[in-house]
C-alpha positions in Angstrom: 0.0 0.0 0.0 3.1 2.2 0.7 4.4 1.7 -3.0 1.0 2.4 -4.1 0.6 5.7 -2.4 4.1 6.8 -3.5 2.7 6.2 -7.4 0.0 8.0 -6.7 2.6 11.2 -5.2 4.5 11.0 -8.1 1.7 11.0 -10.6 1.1 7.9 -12.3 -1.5 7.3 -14.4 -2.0 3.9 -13.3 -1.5 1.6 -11.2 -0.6 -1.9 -11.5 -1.1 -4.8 -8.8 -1.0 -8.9 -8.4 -4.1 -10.4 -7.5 -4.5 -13.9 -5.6 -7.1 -15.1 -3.5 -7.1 -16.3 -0.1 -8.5 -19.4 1.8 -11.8 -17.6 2.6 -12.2 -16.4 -1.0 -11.1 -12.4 -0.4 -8.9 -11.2 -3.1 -5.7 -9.6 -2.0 -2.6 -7.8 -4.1 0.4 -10.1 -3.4 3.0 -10.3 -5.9 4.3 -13.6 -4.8 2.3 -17.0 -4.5 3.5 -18.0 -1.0 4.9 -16.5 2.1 7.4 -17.4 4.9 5.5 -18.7 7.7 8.1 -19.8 10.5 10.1 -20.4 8.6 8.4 -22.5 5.5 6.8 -21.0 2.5 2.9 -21.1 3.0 0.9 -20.3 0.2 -1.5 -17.6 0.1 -4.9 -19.6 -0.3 -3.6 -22.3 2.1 -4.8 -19.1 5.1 -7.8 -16.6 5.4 -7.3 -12.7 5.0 -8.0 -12.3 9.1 -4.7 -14.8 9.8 -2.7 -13.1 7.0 -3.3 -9.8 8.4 -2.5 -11.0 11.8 0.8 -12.8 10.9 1.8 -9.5 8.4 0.7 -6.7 10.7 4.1 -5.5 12.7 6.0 -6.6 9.0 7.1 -4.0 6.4 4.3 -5.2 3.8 1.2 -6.2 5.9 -1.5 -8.0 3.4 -3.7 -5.8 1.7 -6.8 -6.4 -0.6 -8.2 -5.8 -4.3 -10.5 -3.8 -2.2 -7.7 -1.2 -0.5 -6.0 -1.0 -3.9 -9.2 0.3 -6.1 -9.9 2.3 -2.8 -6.2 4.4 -3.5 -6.8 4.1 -7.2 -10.4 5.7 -7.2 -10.0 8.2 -5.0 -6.6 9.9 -7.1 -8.8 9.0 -10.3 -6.3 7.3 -11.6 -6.6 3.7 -13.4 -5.7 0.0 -11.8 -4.1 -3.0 -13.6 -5.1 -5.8 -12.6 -2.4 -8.8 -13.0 -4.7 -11.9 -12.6 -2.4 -14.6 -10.8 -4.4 -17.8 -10.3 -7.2 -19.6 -12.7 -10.2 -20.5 -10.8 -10.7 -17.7 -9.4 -12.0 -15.9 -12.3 -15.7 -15.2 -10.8 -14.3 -13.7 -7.5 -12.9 -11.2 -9.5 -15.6 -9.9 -12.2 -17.8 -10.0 -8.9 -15.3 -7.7 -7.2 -14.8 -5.5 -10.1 -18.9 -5.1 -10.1 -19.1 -4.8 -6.6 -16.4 -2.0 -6.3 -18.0 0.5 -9.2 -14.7 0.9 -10.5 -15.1 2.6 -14.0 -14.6 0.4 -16.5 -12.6 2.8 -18.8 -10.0 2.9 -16.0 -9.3 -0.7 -15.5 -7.2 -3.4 -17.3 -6.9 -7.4 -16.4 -4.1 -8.8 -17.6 -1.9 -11.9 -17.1 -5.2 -14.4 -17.6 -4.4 -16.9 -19.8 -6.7 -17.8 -22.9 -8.7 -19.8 -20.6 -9.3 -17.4 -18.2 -10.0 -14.5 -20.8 -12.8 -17.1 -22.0 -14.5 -17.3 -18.8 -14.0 -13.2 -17.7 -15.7 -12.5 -21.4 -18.7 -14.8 -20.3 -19.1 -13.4 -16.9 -19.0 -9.9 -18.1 -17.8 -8.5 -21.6 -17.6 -5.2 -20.3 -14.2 -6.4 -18.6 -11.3 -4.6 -20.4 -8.6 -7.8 -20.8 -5.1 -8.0 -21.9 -2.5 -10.2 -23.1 0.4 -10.5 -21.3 4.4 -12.1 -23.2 7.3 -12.2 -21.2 10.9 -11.9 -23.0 11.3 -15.6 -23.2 8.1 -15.8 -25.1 9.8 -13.7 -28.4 9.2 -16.6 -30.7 5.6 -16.9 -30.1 4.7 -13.3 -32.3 3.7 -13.7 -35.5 1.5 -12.5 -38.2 -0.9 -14.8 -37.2 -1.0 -13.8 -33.1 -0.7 -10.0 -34.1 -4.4 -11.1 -36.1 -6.3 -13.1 -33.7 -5.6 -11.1 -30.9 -9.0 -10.8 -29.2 -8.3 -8.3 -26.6 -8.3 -4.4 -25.2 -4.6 -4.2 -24.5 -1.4 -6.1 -24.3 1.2 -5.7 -21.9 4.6 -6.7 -23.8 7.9 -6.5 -22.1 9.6 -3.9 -23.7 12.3 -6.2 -26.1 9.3 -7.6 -27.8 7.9 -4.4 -28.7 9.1 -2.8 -32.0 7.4 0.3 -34.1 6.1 -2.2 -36.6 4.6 -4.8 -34.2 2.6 -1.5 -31.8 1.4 0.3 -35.3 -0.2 -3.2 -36.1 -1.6 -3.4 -32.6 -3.3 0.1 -33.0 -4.8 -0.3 -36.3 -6.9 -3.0 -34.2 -7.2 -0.8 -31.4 -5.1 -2.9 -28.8 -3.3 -0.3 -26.8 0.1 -1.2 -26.1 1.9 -1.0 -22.8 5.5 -2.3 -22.1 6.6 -3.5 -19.2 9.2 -3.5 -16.8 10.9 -0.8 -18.4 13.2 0.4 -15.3 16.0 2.7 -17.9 15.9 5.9 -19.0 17.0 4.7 -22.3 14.0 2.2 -22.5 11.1 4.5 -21.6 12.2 6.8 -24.3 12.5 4.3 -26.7 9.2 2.9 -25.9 7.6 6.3 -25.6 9.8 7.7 -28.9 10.2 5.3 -31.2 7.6 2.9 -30.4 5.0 5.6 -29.4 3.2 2.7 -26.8 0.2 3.9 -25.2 2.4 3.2 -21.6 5.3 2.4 -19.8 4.8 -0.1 -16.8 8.1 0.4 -14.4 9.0 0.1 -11.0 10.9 3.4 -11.0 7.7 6.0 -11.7 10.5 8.9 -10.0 12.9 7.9 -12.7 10.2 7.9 -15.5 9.0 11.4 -13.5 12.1 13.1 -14.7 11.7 11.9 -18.7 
């Protein structure tokens, strides 16, 4: 929640959390699938949010929800990012988006797989939905991906995205965003020469200054 407020301080557009679900079915932003518990790794679902919050409290990153992230995000009216960490729990989350009246226009979930993009687009095709490549997945663009793309947005890292592949994406109205881009030299190439819709980076004081 800390790194979420700083974001907001320095003006970012949007912002950009993991989301997993606990034991008792609450979503919560948690970047990593387990925690240490005495000293073993103890995965997130395996406890409830009210034990997580009492074995995080006196830590430096307590567990906090999908709730207390839209809650930040709303009230700077800026947008959320929603990377979707764990099939099953695809319902829990259009539910939460409906529940929270989060505007649609200001929110994005990626990371789903083609599964999980299935069942989202059944449970509510309002949901914006991205597609998410790593740098090890370079091989898998093609003509052929760049065409059946069915989704709002992809979020690229930022060696797969040339000026070629993002005009393609925009003449189907995919915005681009490219991720982590933590240079100086890589935000302005992305926002320069590949003219991408956004950068996604863990340095939004370095990207401040550009």
């Amino acid at each position: 929640m800390a790194s979420l407020r700083k974001a907001v301080e320095l003006r970012a557009s949007a912002l950009m959390v993991d989301v997993r679900r606990t034991r008792d079915d609450i979503l919560v932003i948690e970047h990593d699938a387990v925690r240490m518990v005495d000293d073993r790794e103890v995965p997130i679902r395996e406890k409830s949010l009210a034990d997580w919050r009492a074995r995080s409290a006196d830590t430096d990153s307590p567990i906090a929800t999908l709730e207390d992230a839209m809650a930040v995000a709303a009230q700077a009216g800026i947008g959320l990012i929603l990377d979707f960490r764990e099939s099953g729990t695809e319902a829990l989350l259009a539910r939460a988006i409906r529940q929270s009246r989060f505007s649609l226009d200001s929110i994005l979930v990626t990371g789903a797989d083609a599964t999980s993009r299935t069942i989202l687009r059944g449970l509510d095709p309002r949901i914006p939905l991205g597609h998410t490549l790593g740098p090890e997945n370079a091989s898998q663009i093609n003509a052929k991906l760049l065409a059946a793309l069915d989704v709002d947005a992809v979020t690229w890292h930022h060696r797969l995205l040339t000026p070629p592949i993002v005009n393609i994406l925009h003449l189907r109205d995919i915005r681009v965003y490219g991720w982590y881009a933590d240079l100086a030299e890589d935000m302005r190439r992305l926002r320069d020469t590949c003219k991408v819709d956004g950068v996604i980076t863990n340095a939004p004081d370095l990207i401040r200054t550009i």
